[in-house]
SEMILO-263824 format. One record per atom (N, C-alpha, C): residue in three letters; x, y, z. Coordinates in Angstrom, 2 decimals. Layout:
! SEMILO-263824
NODE   rest         x         y         z
NODE    ALA         X         Y         Z
...
! end
This chain:
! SEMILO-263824
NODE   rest         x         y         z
NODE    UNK     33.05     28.95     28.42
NODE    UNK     33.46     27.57     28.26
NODE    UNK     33.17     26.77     29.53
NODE    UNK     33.31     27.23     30.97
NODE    UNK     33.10     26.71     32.18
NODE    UNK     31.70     26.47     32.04
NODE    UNK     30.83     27.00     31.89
NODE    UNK     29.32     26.99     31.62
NODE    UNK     29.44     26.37     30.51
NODE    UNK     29.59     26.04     29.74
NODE    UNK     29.29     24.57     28.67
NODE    UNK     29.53     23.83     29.68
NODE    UNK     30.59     23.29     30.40
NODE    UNK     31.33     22.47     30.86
NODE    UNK     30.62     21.39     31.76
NODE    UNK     30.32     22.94     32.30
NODE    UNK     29.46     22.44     33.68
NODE    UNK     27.52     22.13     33.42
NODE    UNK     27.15     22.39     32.04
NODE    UNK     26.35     22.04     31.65
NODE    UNK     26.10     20.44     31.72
NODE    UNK     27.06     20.07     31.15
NODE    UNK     27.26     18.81     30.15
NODE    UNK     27.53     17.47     31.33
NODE    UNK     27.77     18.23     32.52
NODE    UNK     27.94     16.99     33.61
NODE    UNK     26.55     16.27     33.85
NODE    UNK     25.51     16.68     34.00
NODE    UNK     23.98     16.57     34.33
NODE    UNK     23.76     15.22     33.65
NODE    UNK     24.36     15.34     32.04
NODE    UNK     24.02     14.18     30.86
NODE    UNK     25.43     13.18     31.01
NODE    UNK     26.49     13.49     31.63
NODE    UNK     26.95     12.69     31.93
NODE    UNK     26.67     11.75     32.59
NODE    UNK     26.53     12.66     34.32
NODE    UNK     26.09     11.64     35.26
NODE    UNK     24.77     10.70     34.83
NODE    UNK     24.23     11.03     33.97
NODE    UNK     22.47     10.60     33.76
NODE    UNK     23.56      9.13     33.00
NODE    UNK     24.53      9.28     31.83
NODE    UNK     24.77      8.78     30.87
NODE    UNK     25.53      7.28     32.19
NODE    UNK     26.37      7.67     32.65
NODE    UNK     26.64      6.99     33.32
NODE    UNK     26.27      5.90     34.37
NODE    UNK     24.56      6.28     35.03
NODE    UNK     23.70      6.01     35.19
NODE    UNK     23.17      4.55     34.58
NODE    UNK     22.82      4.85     33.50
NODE    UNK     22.61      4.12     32.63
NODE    UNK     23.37      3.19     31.75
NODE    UNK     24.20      3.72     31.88
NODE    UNK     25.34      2.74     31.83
NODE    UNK     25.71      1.18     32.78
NODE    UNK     25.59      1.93     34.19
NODE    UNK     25.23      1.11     34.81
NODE    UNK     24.37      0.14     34.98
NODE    UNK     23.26      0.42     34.95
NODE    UNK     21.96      0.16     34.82
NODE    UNK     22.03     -0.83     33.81
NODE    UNK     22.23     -0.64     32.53
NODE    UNK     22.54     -1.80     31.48
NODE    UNK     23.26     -2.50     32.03
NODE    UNK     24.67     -2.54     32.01
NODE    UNK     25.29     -3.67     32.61
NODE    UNK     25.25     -4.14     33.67
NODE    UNK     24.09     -4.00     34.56
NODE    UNK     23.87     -5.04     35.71
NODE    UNK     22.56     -5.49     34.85
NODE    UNK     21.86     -4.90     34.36
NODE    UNK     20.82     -5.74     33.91
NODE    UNK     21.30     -7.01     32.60
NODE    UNK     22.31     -6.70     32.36
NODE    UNK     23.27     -7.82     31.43
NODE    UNK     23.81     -9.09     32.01
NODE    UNK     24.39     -8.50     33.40
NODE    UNK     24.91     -9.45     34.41
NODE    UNK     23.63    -10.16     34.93
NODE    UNK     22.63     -9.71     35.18
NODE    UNK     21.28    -10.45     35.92
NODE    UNK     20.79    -11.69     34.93
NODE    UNK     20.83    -11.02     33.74
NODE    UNK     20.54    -12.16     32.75
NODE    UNK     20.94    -13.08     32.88
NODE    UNK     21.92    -13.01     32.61
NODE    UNK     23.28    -14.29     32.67
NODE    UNK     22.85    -15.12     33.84
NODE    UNK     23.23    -14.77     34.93
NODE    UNK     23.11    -15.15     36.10
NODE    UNK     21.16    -15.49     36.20
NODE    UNK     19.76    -15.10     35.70
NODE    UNK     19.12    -16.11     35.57
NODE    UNK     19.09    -17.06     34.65
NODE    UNK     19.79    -16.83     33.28
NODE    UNK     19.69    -17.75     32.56
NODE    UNK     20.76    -19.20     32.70
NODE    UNK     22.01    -18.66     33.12
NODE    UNK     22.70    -19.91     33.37
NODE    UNK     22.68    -20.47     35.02
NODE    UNK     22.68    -19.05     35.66
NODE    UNK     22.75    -19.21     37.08
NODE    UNK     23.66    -19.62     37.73
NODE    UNK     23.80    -19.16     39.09
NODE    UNK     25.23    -20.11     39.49
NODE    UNK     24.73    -20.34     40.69
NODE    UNK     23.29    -20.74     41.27
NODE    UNK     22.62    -21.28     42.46
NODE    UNK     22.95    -20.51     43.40
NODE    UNK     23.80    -19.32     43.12
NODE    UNK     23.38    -17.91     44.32
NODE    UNK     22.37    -17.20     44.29
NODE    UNK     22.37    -16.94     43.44
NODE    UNK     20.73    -15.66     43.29
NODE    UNK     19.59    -16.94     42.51
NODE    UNK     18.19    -16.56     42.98
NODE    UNK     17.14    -17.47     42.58
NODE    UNK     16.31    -16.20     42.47
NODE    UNK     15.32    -16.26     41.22
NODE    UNK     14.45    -16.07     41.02
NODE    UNK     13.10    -16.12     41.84
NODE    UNK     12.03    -14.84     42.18
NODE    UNK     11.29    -15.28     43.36
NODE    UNK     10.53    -15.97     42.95
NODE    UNK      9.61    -15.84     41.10
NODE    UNK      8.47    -16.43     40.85
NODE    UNK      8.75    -16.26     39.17
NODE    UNK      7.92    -17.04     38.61
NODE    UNK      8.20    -16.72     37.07
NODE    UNK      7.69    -15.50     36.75
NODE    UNK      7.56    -14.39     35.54
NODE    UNK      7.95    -13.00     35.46
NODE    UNK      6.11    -13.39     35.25
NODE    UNK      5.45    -11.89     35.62
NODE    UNK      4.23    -11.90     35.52
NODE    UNK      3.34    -12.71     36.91
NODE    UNK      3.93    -13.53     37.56
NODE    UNK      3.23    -14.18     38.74
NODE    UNK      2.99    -12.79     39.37
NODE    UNK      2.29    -13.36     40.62
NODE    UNK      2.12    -12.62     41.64
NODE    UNK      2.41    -13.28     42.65
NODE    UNK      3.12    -12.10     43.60
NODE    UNK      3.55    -12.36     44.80
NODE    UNK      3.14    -11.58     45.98
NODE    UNK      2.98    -12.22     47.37
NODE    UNK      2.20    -11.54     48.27
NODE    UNK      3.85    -10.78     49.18
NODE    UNK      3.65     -9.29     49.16
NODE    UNK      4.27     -7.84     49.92
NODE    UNK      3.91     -7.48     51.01
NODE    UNK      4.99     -7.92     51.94
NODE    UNK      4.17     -7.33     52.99
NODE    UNK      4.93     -6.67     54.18
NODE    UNK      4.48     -4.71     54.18
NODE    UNK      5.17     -3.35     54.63
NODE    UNK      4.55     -3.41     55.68
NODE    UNK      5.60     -3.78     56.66
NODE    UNK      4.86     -3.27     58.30
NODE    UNK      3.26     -4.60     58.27
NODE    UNK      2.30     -3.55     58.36
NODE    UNK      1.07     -4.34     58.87
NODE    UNK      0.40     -4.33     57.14
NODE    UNK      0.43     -4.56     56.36
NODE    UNK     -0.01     -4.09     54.78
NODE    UNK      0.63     -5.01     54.29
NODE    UNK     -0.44     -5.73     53.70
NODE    UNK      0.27     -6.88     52.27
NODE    UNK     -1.01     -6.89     51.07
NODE    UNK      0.39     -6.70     49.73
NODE    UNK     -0.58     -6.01     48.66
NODE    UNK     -0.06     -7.40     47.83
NODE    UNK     -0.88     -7.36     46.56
NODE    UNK     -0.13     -8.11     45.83
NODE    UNK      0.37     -7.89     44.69
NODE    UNK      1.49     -8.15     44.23
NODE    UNK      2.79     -7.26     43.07
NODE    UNK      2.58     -8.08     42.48
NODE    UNK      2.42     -7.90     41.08
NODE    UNK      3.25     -8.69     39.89
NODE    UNK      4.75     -7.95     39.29
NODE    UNK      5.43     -9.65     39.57
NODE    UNK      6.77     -9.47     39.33
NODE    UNK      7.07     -9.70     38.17
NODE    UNK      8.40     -8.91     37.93
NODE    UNK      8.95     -8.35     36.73
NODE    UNK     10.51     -8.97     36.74
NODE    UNK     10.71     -9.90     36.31
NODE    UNK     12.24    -10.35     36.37
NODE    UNK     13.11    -11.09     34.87
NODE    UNK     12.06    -10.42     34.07
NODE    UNK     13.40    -10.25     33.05
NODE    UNK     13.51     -8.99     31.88
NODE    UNK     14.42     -8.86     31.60
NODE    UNK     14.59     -7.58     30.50
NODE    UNK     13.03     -6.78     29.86
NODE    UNK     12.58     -7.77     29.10
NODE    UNK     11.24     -7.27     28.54
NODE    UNK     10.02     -6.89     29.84
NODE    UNK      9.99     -7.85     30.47
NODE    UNK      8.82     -7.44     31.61
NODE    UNK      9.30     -6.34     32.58
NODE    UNK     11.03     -5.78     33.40
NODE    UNK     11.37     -4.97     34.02
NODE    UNK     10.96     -3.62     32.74
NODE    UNK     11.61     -3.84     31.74
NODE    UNK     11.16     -2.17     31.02
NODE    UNK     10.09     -2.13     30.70
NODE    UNK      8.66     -2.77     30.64
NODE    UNK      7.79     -2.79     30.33
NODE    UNK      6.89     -2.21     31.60
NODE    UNK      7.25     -2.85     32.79
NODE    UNK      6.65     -2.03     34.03
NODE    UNK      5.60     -2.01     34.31
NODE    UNK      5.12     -0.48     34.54
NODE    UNK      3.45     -0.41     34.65
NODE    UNK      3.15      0.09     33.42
NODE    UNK      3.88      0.53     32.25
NODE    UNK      3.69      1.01     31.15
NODE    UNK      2.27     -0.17     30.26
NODE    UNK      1.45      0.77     30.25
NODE    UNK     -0.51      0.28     29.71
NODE    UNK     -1.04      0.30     30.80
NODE    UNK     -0.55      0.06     32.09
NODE    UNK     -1.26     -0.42     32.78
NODE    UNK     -2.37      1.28     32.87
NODE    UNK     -3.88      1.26     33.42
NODE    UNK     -4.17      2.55     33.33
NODE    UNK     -3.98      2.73     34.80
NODE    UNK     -4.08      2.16     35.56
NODE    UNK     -4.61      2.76     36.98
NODE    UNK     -3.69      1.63     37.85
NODE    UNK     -3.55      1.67     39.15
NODE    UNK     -2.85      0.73     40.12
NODE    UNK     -3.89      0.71     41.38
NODE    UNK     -4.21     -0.28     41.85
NODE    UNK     -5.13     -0.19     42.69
NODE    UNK     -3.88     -0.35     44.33
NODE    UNK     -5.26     -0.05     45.23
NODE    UNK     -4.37      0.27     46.36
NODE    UNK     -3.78     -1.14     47.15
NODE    UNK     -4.10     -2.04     46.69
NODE    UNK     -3.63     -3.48     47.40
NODE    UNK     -2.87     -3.94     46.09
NODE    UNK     -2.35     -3.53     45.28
NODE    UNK     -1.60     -4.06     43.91
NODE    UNK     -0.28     -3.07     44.04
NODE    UNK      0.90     -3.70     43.27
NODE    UNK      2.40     -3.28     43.48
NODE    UNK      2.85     -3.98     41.97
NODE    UNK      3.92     -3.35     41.88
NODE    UNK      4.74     -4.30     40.40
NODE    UNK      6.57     -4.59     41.15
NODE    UNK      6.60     -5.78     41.44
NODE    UNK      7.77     -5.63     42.05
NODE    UNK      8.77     -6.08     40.60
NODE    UNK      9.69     -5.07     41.08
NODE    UNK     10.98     -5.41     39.85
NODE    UNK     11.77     -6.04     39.98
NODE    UNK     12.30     -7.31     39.61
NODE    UNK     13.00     -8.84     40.77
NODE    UNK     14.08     -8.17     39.57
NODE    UNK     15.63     -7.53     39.89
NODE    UNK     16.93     -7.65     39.11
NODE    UNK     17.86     -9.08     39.37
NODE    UNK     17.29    -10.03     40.28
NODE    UNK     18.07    -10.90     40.16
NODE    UNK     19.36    -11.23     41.12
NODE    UNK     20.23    -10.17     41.12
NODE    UNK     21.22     -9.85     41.71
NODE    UNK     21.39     -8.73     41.95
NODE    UNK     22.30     -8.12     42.97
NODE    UNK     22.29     -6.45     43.82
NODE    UNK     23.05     -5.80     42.63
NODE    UNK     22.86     -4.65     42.23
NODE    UNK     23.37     -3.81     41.74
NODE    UNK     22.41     -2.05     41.97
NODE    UNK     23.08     -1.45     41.20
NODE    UNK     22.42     -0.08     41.05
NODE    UNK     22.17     -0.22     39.47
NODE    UNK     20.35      0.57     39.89
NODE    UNK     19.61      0.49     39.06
NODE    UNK     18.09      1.97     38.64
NODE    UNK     18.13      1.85     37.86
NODE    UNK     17.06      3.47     37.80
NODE    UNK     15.63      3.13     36.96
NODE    UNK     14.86      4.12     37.57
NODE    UNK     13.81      3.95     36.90
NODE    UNK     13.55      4.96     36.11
NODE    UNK     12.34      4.82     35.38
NODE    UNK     11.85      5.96     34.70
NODE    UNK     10.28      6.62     34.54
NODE    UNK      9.68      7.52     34.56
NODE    UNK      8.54      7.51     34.61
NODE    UNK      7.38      7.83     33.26
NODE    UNK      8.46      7.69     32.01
NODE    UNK      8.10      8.40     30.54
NODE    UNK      6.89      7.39     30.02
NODE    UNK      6.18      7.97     30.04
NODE    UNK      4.88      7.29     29.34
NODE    UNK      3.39      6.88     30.49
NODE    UNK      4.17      6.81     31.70
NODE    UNK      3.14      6.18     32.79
NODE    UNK      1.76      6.78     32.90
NODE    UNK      0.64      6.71     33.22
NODE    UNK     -0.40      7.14     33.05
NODE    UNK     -1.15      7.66     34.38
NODE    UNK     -0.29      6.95     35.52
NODE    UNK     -0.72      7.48     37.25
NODE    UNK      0.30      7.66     37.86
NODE    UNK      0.75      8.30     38.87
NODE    UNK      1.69      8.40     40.15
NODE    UNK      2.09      7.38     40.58
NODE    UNK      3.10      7.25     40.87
NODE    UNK      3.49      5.99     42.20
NODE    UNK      4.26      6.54     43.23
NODE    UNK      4.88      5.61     44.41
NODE    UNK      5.90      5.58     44.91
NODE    UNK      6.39      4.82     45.04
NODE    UNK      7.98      4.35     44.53
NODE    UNK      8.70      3.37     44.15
NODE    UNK      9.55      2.96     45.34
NODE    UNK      9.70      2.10     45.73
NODE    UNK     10.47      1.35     46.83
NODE    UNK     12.11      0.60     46.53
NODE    UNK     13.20      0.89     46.91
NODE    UNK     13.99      0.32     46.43
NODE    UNK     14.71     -0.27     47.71
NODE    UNK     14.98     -2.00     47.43
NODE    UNK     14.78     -2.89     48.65
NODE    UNK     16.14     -3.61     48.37
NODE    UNK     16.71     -4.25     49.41
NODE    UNK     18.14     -4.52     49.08
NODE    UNK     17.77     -6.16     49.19
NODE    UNK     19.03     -7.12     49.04
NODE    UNK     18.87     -8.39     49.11
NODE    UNK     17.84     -9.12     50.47
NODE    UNK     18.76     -8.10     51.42
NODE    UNK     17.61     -8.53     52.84
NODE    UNK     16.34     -8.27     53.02
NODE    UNK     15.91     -7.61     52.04
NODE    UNK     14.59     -7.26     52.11
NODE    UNK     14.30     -5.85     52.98
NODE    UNK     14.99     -5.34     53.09
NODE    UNK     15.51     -3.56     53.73
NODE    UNK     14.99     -2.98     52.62
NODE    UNK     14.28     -1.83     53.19
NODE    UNK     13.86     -0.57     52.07
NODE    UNK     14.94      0.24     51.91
NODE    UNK     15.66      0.77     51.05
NODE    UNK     16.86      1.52     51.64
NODE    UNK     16.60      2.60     50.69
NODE    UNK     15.54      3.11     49.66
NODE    UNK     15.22      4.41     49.56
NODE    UNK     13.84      4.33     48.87
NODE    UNK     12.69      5.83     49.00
NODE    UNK     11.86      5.65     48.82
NODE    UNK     11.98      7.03     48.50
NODE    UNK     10.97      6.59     46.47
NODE    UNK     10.47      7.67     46.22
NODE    UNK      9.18      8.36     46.28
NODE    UNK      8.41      8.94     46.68
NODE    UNK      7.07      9.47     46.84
NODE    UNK      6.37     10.12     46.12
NODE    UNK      5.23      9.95     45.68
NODE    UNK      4.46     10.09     44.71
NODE    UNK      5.29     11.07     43.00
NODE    UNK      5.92      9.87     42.92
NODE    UNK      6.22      9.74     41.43
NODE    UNK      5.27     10.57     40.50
NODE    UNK      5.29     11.78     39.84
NODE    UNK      4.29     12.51     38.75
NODE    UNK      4.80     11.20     37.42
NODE    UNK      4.11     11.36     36.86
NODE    UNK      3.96     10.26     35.18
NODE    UNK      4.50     11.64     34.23
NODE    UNK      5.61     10.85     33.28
NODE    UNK      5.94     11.60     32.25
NODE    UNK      6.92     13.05     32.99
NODE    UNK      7.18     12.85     34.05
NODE    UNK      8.14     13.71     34.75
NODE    UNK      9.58     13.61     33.83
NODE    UNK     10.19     13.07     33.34
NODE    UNK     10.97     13.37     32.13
NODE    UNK     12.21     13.15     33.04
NODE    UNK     12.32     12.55     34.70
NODE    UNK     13.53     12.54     35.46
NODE    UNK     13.80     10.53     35.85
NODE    UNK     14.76     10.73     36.35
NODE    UNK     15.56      9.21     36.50
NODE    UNK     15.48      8.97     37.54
NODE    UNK     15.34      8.15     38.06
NODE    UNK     14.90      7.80     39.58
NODE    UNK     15.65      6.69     40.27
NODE    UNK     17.38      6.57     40.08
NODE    UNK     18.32      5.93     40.30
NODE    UNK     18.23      5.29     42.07
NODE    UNK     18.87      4.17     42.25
NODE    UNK     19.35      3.86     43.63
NODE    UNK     20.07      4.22     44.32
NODE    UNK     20.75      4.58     43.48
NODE    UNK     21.83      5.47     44.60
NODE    UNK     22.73      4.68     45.43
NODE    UNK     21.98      3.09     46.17
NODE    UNK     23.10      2.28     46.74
NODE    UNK     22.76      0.69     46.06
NODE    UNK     23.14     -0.54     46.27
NODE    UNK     23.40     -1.44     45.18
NODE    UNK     22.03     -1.98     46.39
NODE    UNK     20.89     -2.58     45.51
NODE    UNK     19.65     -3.05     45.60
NODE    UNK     19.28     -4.32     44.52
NODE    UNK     18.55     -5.18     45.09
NODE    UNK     17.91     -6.04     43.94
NODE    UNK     16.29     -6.08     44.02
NODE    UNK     15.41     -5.04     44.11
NODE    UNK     14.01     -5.02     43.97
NODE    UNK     13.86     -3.33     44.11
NODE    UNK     12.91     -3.28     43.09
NODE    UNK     12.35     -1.90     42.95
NODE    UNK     10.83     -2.26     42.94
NODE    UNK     10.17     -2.07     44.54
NODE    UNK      8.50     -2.09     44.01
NODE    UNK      7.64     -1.08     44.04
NODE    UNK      6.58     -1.41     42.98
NODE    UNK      6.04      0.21     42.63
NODE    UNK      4.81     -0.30     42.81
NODE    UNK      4.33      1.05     43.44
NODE    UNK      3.07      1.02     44.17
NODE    UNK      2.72      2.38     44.33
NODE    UNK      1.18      2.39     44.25
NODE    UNK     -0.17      3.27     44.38
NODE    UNK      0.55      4.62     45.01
NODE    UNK      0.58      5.91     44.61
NODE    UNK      1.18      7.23     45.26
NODE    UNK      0.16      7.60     46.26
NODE    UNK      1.15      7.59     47.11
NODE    UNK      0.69      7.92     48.29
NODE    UNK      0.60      7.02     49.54
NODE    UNK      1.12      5.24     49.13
NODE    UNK      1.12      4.32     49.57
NODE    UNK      1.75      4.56     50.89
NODE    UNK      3.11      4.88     50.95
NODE    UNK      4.27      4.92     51.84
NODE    UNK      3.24      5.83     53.27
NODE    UNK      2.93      7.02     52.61
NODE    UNK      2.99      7.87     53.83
NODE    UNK      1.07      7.37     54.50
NODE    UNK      0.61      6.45     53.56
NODE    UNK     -1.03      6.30     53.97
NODE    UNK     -0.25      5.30     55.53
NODE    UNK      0.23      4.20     54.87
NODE    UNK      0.45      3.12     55.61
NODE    UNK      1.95      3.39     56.52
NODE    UNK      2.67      4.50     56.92
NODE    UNK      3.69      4.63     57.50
NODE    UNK      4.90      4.05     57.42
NODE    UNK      5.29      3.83     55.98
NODE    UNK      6.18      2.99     55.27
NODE    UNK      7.79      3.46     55.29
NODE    UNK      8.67      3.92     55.61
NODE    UNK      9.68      4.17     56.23
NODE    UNK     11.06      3.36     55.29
NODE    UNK     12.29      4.23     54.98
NODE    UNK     13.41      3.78     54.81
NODE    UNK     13.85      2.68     55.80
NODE    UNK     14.53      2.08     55.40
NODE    UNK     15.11      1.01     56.63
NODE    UNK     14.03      0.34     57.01
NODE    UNK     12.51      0.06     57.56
NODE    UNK     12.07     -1.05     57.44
NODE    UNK     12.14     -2.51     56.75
NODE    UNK     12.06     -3.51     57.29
NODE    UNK     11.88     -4.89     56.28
NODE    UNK     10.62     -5.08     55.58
NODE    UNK     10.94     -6.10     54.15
NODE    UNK      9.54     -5.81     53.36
NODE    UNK      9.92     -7.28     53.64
NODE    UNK      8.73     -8.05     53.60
NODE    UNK      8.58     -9.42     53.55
NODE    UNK      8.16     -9.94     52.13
NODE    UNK      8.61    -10.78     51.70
NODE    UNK      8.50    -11.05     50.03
NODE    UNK      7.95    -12.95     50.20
NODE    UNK      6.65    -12.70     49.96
NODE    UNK      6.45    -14.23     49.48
NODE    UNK      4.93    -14.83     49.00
NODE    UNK      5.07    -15.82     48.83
NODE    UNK      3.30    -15.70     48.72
NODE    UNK      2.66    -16.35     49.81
! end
């Protein structure tokens, strides 16, 4: 029975996860659709915006609402090495990704209001079947070319500069 028990936490924590994850992405809505002139939007969803890590600026298309954040890089076939998909949530919360369906590697960047990297995942496998949570409350997840971080010396705790 301890071994069921202790099985069943794995799909909890995942469940819970996601849980989360929905309801900040519920709260973000709100807050772009009615807004309350704290959080702004960087660009309309699909623009591009110029990223720029240390000495490296690529250019992302941003993702800032429901349909365009789960949609992702999903079709995309390939990511070139000066291209990123930044994920604009709007407002800080904790948030996860996923890699089910993707067709190349990445490494995903998760950046807080100040523009702080505050965790980085590294070369992301596609269709890895795992969750790729924040772990601390962030409002940008940008995804970019595997192998990006360690080509260009890209580091936790650095600032990312966000603009065009």
């Amino acid at each position: 029975m301890l071994k069921s028990f202790l099985g069943a936490i794995p799909c909890f924590i995942l469940l819970l996860v996601l849980l989360s994850t929905l309801s900040n992405v519920s709260v973000a809505r709100a807050e772009q659709n009615h807004g309350n002139g704290k959080y702004k939007t960087l660009a309309t969803s699909s623009d591009q915006i110029s990223v720029t890590l240390g000495l490296k600026t690529i250019l992302a298309t941003v993702a800032n609402t429901d349909s365009t954040r789960i949609q992702g890089l999903l079709g995309w076939g390939q990511i070139g090495y000066d291209q990123g998909m930044l994920l604009d949530f709007i407002r800080p919360g904790l948030f996860a990704i996923h890699m089910q369906g993707m067709k190349f590697p990445i490494d995903a960047l998760w950046i807080d209001s100040n523009g702080v990297i505050k965790l980085i995942y590294a070369d992301i496998q596609p269709d890895s079947g795992s969750i790729y949570p924040s772990m601390l409350p962030v409002r940008y997840c940008l995804e970019v070319h595997a192998g990006f971080c360690k080509k260009h010396g890209i580091k936790e705790g650095q600032k990312v500069v966000l603009g065009n």
